[in-house]
Structures are given as C-alpha cells and as structure tokens.
N, C-alpha and C positions, 0 to 999 in steps of 0.2 A: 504494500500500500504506500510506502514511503517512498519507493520507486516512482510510481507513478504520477507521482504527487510533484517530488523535486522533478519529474520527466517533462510535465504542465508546465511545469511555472518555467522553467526554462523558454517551453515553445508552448503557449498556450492555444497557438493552432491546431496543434495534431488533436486537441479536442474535436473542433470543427465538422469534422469527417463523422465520426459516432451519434455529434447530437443531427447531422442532416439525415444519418441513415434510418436513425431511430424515428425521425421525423414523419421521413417516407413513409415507414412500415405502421407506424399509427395511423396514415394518411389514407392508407390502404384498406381500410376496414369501412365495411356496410352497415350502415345500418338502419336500412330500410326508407322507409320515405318520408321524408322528414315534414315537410308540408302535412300529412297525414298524422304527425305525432302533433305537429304545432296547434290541428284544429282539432284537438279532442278535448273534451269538455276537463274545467280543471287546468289546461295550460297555462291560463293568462289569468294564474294566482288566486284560483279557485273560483272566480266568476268569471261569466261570458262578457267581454267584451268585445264587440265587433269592431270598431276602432283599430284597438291593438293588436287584433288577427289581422285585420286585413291589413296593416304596412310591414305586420311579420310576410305576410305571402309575397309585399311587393318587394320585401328587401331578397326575398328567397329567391324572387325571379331574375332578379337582378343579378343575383349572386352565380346562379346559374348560365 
C-alpha cells in the first residue's frame, strides 16, 4: 500500500487510466428506462406533480 501511495504522489497521473476505466465500466450498465422510472407515482417526492415531470422528461430528451 505504501508502494503505491509514494508510486501516486510521484506521478499522480498513472491514477488517471483506472478512474477512466472504472468510469467506462459503470457507464456500461442498464438500467432500464428511465423516463419510465421518473413517471411513477412517488418520484417527485411522494406527490404528483406535473410541472416537475414534465421538465424531468424534457431534460431527458434532451439528454438523449
């Protein structure tokens, strides 16, 4: 651990490589359809508001 620690702090790049890989591989996961999770009752802090659903779907669209 002290290896890799004084290995860091020397070249604090060779970090870089691990947090983008790690990044990717989170990046990589499904999890279904989210617009569909956003409109179900409860989302938007335990009451319905339509207001804040609907700029959640347009930021979604957008994002997409």
């Amino acid at each position: 651990m002290t290896f890799i620690q004084s290995l860091l702090h020397q070249s604090p790049e060779m970090s870089l490589f691990p947090a983008l890989a790690g990044g990717y591989w989170i990046g990589k996961f499904q999890f279904g359809n989210l617009e569909r999770i956003a409109a179900a009752p409860g989302a938007c802090g335990g009451r319905h508001d339509a207001g804040k659903l609907t700029r959640a779907r347009e930021a979604w669209r957008v994002l997409m």
